[in-house]
N, C-alpha and C positions, 0 to 999 in steps of 0.2 A: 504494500500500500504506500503511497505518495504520502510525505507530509504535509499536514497543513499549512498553506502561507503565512509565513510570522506578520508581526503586529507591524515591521518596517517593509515587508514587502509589499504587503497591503498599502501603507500610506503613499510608500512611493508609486504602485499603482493607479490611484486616485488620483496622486499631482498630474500624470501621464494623464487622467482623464479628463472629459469634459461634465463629469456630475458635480458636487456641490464643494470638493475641496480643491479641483481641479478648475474649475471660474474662482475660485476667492485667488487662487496662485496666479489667474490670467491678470485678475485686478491687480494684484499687487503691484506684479509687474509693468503695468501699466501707469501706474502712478508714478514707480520709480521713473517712467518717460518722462514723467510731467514735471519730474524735476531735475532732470537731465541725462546725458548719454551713461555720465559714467555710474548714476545709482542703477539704470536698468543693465545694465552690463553686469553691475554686479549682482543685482537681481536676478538677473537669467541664468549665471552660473549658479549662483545659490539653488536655485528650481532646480537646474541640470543635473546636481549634486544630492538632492534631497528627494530626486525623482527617479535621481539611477539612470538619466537619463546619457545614452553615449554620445560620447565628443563628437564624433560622426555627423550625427542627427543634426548636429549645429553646424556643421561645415568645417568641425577644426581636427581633422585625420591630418596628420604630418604630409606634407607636402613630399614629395620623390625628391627637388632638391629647393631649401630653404633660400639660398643663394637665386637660383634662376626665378623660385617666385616670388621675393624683395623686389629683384631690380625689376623684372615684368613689372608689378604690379606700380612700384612708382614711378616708373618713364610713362607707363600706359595714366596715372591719373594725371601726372603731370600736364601729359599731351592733352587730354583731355579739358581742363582746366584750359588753355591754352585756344581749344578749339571753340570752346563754349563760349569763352570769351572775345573771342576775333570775330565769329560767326554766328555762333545761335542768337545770343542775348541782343546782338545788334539789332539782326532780321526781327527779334521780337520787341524790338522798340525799348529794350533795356538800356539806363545812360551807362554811361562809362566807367561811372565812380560808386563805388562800393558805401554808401553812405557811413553803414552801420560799422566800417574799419576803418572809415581815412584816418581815422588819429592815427593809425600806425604808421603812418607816413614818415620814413626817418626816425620812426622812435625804437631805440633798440633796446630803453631799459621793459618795454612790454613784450618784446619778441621770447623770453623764457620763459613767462607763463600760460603765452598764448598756444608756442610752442607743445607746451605739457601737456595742455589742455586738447590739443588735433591729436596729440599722440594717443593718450587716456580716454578723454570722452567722446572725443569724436571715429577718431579709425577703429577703436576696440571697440567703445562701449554703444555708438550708436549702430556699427556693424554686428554687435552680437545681437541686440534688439531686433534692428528692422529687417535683417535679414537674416540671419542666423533663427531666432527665436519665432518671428512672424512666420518663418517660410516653414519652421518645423510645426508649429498650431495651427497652421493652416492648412498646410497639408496634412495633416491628418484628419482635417476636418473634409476636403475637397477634393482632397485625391490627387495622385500626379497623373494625371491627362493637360491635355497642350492647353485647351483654355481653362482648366484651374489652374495651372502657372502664373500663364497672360492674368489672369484675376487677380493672382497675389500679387507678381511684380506690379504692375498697375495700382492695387490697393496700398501696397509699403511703400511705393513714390508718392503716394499720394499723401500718409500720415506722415511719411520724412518732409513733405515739403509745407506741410503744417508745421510742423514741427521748430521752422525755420521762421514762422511767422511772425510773431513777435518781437524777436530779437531784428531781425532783419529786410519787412514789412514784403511788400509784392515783389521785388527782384529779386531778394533773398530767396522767397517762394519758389518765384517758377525756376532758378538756377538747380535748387534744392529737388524739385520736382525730376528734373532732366535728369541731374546727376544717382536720383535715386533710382529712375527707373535705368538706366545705363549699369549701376551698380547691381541690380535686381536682377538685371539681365542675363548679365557673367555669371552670378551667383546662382540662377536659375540654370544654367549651362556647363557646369563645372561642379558644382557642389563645394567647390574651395571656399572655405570663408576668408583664408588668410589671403589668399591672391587679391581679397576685395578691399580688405583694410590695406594693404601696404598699397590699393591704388585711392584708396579713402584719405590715408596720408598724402600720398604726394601730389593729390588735387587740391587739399587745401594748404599746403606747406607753397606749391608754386603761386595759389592764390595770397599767401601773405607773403610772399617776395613783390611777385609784384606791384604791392598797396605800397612796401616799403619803401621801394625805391623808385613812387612814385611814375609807374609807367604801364597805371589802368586808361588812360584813356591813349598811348601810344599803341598798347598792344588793342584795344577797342579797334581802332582806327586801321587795323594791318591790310583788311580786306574793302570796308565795307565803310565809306565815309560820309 
């Protein structure tokens, strides 16, 4: 005869599911969003942990080689950042200038925290949330067929570019939007979460070089005047 489930296999069960202690762990986590990347990042691995849940199911299976997917992933956000900015935000009637950053224009005593901050709450802790954790509760709720994907990538750009709201009003938005469903996308195609943070990094690392050294509206300008 099989043993019965212990009293920890059981709970971590229930976190995995969608009954009533499995939505109180979706809220939680959800809250820690609302008060930023790196509490839901730390939330979601708490759940992962407390859930039994594997590294896998989030996207974080060791890479084949950590080296090729660093540098991929930052030349790839970089370029991107780059692209968005010369091209998309223009076409979409976005101005030049990052309102919600210019201070950082030249100021290098803010570049250490801001720094810590894209590394911690933004590449880690908003990638283990909106992709990582959305893509694993969602999919299990929808299924991996082609449009319940297209539904989630589309649904997590869309709460990423909420998300940007406030701090960074409608340009922030729709920048946030793009880059989320672009990030939703690899992640929906790869299952790598790390290739998405180290391109999460270097989209917003080349986005504050450029506010610093003052050359948002040269690079605005490269295509489309």
């Amino acid at each position: 005869m099989s043993e019965a489930p212990s009293i920890d296999d059981r709970a971590a069960a229930e976190l995995r599911g969608f009954g009533t202690a499995g939505i109180v762990a979706i809220l939680v986590v959800l809250a820690g969003a609302l008060v930023g990347g790196w509490a839901a990042g730390a939330l979601v691995l708490f759940w992962a942990y407390r859930s039994r849940t594997p590294w896998r199911d989030l996207g974080l299976a060791r890479p084949r080689s950590w080296i090729l997917t660093a540098m991929s992933g930052l030349l790839f956000g970089g370029a991107l950042k780059l692209f968005t900015k010369s091209v998309v935000l223009p076409l979409l009637g976005v101005g030049p200038i990052n309102q919600a950053f210019h201070y950082l224009v030249g100021n290098t005593a803010a570049l250490p925290g801001l720094i810590f901050f894209i590394l911690v709450s933004a590449a880690v802790g908003e990638e283990l949330f909106y992709r990582g954790y959305l893509f694993e509760r969602l999919g299990r709720l929808w299924g991996p067929s082609v449009p319940a994907r297209v539904a989630i990538v589309t649904l997590s750009a869309i709460l990423f570019g909420l998300a940007h709201l406030s701090g960074q009003g409608r340009d922030g938005t729709v920048q946030a939007v793009i880059t989320g469903a672009v990030f939703g996308a690899i992640y929906a195609a790869t299952g790598q979460l790390w290739l998405v943070m180290f391109a999460h990094a270097g989209f917003d690392l080349t986005a504050v070089a450029i506010i610093y050294f003052d050359l948002e509206t040269r690079v605005a300008h490269w295509f489309i005047h």
